[in-house]
N, C-alpha and C positions, 0 to 999 in steps of 0.2 A: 400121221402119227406123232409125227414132233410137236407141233402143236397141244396136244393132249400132255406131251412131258416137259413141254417148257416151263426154265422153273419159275420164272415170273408167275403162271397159270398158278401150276405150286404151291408157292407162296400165297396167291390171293385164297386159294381152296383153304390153305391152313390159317390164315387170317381171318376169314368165316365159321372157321370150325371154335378157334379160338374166342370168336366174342360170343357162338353159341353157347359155349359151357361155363364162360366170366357170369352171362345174364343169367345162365341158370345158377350158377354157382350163388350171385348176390340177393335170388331169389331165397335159397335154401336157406343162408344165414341171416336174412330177413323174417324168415318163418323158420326158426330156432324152437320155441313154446308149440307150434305144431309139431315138431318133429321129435319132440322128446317128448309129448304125449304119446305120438304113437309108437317109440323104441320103448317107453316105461311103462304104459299103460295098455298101449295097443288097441288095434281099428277095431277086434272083436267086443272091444268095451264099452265102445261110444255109446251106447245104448244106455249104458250104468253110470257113464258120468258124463252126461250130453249137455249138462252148464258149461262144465270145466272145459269141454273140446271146445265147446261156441265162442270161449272168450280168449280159447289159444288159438282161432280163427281172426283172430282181429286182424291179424295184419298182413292176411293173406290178398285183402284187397288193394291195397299199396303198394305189393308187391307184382303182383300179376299187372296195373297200370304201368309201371314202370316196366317190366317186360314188354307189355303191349308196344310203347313209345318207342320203345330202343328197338323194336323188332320192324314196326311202322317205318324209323327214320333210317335203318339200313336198308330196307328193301327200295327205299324212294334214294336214297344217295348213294347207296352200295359203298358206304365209308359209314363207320362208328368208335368212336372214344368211348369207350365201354364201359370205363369209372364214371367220366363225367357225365354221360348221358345219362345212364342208369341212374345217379344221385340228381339231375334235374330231372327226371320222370317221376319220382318220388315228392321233388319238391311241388312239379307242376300238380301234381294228385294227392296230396297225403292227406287233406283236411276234406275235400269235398268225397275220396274214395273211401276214406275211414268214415266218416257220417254213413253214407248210404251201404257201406260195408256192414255196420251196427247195425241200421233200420233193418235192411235183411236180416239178421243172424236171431233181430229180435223177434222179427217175423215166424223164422224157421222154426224158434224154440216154442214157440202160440202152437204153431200148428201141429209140430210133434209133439208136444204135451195135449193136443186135443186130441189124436190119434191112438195116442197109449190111454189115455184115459177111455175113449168111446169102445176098444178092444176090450179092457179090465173092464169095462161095465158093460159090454156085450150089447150095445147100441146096436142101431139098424145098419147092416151092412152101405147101406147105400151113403149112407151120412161119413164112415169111413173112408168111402173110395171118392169122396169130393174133398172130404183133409188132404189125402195122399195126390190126389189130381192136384189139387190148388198149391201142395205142398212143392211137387214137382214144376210147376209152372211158376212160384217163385223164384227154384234153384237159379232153371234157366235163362230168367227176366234178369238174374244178378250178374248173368256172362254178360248178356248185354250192356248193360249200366256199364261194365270195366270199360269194355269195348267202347261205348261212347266218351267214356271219360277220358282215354286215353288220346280221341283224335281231336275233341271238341270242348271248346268251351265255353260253354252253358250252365243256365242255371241247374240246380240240383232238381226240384219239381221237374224241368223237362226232361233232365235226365232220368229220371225214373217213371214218366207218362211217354217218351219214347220206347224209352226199354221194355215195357207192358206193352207198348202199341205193335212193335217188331215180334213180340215174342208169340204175338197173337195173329198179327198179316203175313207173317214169312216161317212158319212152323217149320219146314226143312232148314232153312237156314240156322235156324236156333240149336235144332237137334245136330246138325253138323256142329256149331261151334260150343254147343255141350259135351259132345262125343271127344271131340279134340280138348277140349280142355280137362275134361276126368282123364282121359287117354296120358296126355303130357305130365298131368302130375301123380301118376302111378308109374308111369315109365323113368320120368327124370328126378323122382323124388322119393315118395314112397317105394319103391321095388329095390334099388339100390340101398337106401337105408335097411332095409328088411336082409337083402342079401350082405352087407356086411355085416348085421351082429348076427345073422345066421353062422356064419361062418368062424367068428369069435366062440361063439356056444359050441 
């Protein structure tokens, strides 16, 4: 049982806990424009002003690289500079994860404008549930892209004909690291926001 209370153990457990909530923290105030879309505007609206969310989406791909990175390089050295890692994950990704961040976003916005559109013109169902398949299978092609961008580096084209190629041979995979990541930013981001100006109102 000593073991378990030694305070060296202690201290490493609270030095973990600590650069967990730094990376989430430099995430949150990286993605500033999302978050005060959804305190000002809020998630029930995206529907109504689904330009204005896409391009307060920009820099959610940067962001989540550089947690990638920092999350990758603790788990492989079990030691992190939280500042400086984080601002060199940002730097190692910002131009090649903001391109393919955009491609996607500009992607998303085709598809979901073709889907409101084929709904309001009461097209064939069928042609609707291939927007929404294809639309879905973008989302999850764009986890992957992070995900490669954050351990490798490659050209942009293979990052984004790998990410389509994973997203199509390892279906469980993808849906797990889908699940986790809508999961982490409702949990670590969007629900706490929500519950504090709940609680201001």
């Amino acid at each position: 049982m000593k073991d378990y209370f030694n305070i060296d153990r202690i201290m490493t457990y609270c030095n973990y806990i600590f650069y967990f909530l730094c990376i989430n923290l430099f995430c949150i105030i990286l993605n500033t424009p999302l978050f005060l879309f959804i305190v000002f505007i809020g998630i029930k609206q995206i529907h109504i002003y689904m330009p204005l969310f896409l391009v307060c989406c920009i820099p959610l791909p940067v962001s989540f690289c550089a947690c990638f990175y920092c999350m990758a390089k603790f788990l492989k050295n079990k030691d992190l500079n939280v500042f400086k890692d984080f601002f060199k994950g940002i730097k190692n990704s910002f131009f090649q994860s903001t391109l393919i961040g955009i491609i996607y976003l500009f992607i998303i916005f085709i598809l979901y404008s073709n889907i409101i559109y084929s709904i309001n013109s009461k097209l064939n169902i069928t042609l609707i549930f291939f927007f929404i398949i294809l639309l879905a299978f973008i989302l999850l092609s764009s986890i992957n892209s992070l995900l490669l961008i954050s351990k490798f580096s490659i050209k942009t084209f293979q990052i984004l004909k790998y990410s389509f190629i994973i997203t199509f041979t390892k279906p469980t995979l993808t849906l797990s690291n889908g699940f986790c990541f809508v999961f982490g930013i409702y949990i670590f981001t969007i629900y706490p926001v929500q519950m504090f100006f709940s609680y201001l109102a």
